[in-house]
VONU-441987 format. One line per 2 residues: number of its first residue (from 1); their letters; for each residue x, y, z of N, C-alpha, C. Coordinates in nm, 4 decimals. Layout:
BEGIN
NUM	a	X Y Z X Y Z X Y Z | ...
This chain:
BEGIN
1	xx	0.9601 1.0691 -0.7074 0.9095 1.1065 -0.5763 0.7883 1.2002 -0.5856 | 0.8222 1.3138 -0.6521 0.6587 1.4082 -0.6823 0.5546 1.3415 -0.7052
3	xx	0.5713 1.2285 -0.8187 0.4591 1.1207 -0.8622 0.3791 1.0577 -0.7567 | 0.4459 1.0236 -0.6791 0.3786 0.9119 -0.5149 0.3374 1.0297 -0.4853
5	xx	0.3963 1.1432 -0.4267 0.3067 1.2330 -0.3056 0.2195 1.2965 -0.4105 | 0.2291 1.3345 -0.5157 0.0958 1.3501 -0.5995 -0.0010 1.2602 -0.5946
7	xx	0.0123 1.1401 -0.6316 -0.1027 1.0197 -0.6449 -0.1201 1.0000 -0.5358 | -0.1015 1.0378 -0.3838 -0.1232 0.9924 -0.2616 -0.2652 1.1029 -0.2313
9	xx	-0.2386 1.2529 -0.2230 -0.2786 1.3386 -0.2402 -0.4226 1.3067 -0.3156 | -0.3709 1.3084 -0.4280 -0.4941 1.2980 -0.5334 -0.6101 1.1891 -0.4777
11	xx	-0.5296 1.0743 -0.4103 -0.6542 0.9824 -0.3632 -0.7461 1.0615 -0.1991 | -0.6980 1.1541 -0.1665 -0.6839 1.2145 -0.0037 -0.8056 1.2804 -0.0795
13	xx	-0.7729 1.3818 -0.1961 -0.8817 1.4495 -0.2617 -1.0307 1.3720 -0.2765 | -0.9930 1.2361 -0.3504 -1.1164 1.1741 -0.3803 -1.2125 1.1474 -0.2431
15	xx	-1.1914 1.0832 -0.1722 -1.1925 1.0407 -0.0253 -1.2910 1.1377 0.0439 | -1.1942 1.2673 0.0623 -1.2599 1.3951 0.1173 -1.4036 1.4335 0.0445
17	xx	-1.4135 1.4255 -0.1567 -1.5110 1.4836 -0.1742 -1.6132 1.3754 -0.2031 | -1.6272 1.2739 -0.2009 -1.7525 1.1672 -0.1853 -1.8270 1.1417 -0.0624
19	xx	-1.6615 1.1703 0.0683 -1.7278 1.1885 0.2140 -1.8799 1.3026 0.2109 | -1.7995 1.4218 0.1608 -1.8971 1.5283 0.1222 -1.9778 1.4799 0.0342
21	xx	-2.0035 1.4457 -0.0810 -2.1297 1.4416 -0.1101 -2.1967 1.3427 -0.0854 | -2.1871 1.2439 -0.0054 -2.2786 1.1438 0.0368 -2.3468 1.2025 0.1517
23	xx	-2.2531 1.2772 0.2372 -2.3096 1.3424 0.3750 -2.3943 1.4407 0.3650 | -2.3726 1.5209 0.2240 -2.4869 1.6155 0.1906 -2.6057 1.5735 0.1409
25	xx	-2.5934 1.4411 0.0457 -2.7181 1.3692 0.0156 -2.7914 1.3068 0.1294 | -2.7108 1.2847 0.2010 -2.8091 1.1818 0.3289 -2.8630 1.2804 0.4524
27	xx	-2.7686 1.3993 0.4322 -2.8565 1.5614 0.5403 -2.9331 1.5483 0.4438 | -2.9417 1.5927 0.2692 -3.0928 1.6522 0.2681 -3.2659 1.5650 0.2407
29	xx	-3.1737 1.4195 0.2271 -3.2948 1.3277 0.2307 -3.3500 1.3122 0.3656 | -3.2599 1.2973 0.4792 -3.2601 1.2887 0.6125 -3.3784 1.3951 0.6761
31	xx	-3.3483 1.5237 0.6121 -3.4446 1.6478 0.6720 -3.5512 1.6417 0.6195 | -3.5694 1.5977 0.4440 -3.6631 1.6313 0.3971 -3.7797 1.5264 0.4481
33	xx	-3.7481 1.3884 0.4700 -3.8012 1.2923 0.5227 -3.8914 1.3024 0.6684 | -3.8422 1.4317 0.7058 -3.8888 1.4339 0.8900 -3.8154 1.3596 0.9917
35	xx	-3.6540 1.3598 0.9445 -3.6155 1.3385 1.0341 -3.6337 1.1458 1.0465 | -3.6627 1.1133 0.9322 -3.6500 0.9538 0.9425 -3.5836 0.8777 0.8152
37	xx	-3.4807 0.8196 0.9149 -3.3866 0.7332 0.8011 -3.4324 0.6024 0.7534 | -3.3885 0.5483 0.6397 -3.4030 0.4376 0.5896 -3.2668 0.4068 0.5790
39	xx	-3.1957 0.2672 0.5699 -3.1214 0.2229 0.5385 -3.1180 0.1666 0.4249 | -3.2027 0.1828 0.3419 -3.2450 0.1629 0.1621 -3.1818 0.2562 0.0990
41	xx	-3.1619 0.3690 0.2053 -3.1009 0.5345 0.1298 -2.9803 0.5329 0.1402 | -2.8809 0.4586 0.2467 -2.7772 0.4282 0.2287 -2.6829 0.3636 0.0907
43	xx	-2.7681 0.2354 0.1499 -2.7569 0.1749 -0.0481 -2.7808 0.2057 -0.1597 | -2.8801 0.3030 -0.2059 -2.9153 0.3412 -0.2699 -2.8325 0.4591 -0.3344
45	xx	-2.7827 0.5280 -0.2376 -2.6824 0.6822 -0.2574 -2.5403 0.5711 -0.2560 | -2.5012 0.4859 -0.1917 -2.3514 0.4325 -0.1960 -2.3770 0.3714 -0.3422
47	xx	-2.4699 0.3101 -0.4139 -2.4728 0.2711 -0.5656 -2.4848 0.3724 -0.6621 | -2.5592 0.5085 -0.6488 -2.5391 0.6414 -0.7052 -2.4089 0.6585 -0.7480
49	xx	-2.3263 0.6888 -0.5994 -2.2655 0.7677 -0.6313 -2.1298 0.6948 -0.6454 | -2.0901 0.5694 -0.6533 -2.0148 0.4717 -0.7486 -1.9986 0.4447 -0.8462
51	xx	-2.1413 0.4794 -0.9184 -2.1595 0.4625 -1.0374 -2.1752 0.5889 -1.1084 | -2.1652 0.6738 -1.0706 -2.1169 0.8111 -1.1034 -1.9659 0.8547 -1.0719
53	xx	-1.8861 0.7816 -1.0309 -1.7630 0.7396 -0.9962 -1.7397 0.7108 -1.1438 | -1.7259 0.5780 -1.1293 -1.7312 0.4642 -1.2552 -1.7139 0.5728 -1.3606
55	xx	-1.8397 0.6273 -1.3936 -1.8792 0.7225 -1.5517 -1.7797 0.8122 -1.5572 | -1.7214 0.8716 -1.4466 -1.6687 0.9728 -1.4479 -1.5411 0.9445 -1.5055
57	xx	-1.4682 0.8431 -1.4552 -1.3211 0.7345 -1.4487 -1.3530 0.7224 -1.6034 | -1.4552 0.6495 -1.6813 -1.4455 0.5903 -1.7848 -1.4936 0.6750 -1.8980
59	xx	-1.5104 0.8401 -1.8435 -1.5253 0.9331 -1.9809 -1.3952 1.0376 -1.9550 | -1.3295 1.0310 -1.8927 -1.1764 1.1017 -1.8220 -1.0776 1.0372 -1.9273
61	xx	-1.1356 0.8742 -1.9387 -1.0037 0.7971 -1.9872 -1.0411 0.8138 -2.1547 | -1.1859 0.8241 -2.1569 -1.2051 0.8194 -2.3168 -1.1921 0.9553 -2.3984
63	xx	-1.2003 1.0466 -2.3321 -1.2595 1.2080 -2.3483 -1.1370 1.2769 -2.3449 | -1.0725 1.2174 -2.2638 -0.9387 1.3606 -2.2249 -0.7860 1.2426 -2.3039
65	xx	-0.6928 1.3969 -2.3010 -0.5820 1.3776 -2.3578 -0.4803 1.3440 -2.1757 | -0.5047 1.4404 -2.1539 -0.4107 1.4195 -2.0136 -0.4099 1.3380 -1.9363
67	xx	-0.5613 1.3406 -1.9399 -0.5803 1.2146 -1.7690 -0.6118 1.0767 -1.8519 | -0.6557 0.9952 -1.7401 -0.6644 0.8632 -1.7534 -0.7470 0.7796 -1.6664
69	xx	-0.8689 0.7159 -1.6921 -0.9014 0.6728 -1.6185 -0.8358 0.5483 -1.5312 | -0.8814 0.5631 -1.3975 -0.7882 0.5046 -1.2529 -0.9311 0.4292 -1.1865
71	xx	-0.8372 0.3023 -1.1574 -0.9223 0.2084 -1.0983 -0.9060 0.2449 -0.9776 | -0.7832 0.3287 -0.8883 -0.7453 0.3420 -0.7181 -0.8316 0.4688 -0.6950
73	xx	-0.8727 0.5607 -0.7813 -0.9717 0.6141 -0.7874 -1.0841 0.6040 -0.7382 | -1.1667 0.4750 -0.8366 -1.3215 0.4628 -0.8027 -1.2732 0.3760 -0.6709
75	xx	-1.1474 0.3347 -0.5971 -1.1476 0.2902 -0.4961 -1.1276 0.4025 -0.3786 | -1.1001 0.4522 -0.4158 -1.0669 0.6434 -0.3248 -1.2007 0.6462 -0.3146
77	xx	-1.3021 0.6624 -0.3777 -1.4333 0.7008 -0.4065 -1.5196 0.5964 -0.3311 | -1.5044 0.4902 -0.3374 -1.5595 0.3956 -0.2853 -1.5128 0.4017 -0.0992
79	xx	-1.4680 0.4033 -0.0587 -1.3630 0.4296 0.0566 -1.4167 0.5656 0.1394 | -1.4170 0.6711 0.0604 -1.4702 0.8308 0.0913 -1.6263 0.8216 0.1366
81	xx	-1.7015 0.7001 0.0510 -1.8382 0.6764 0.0469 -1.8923 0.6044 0.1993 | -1.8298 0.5099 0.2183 -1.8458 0.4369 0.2892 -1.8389 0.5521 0.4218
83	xx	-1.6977 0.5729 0.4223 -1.7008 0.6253 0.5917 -1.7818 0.7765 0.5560 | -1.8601 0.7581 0.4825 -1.9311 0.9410 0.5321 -2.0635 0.8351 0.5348
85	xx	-2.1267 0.7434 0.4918 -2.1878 0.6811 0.5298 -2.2097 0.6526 0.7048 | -2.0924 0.5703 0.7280 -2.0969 0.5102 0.8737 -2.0850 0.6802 0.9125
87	xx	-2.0158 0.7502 0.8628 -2.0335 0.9034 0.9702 -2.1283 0.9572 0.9912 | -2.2349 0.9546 0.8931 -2.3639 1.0045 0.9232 -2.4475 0.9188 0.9718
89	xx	-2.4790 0.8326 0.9673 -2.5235 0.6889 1.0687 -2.5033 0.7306 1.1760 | -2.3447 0.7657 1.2226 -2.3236 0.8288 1.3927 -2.3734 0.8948 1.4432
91	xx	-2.4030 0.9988 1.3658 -2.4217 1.2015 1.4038 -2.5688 1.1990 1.3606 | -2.6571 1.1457 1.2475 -2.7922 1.2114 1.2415 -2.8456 1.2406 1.3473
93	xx	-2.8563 1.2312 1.4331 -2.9424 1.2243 1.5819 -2.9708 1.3701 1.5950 | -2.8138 1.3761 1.5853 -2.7950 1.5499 1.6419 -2.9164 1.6762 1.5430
95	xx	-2.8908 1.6286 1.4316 -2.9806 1.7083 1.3581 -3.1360 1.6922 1.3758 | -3.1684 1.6626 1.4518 -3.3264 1.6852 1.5243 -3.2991 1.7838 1.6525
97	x	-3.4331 1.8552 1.5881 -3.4074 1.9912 1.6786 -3.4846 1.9395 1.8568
């Protein structure tokens, strides 16, 4: 039982911090730009930061004794990416003064 609400958790973790750093990459390209989006930057940061996913998963599994790299992981990650994506898609607006 600890195992599931641990590994449930642990994916809640991933989720939460890719939301965050995609949303921080796309505020500071977003501002630095003047306030004009591309949808090239979407794709571009959702292939980043997957593939910095990926590296991460596959030097965890090679590098460490404890952990292991996890495929539900780079899917936590993938998942976290997306909706901070569509979330900032929603909300940029607001950040024009």
């Amino acid at each position: 039982m600890p195992n599931v609400h641990f590994s449930a958790l642990d994916k809640i973790v991933h989720i939460l911090i890719y939301f965050i750093l995609v949303n921080l990459w796309m505020l500071y390209l977003y501002i630095r730009n003047g306030f004009q989006f591309n949808n090239k930057w979407s794709l571009i940061i959702l292939l980043s930061v997957l593939l910095y996913g990926i590296i991460i998963e596959i030097l965890q599994g090679l590098l460490t004794i404890s952990r292991s790299a996890d495929i539900f992981d780079v899917l936590a990650n993938l998942i976290g990416s997306l909706i901070g994506i569509y979330f900032f898609k929603s909300i940029k607006n607001k950040f024009k003064a």
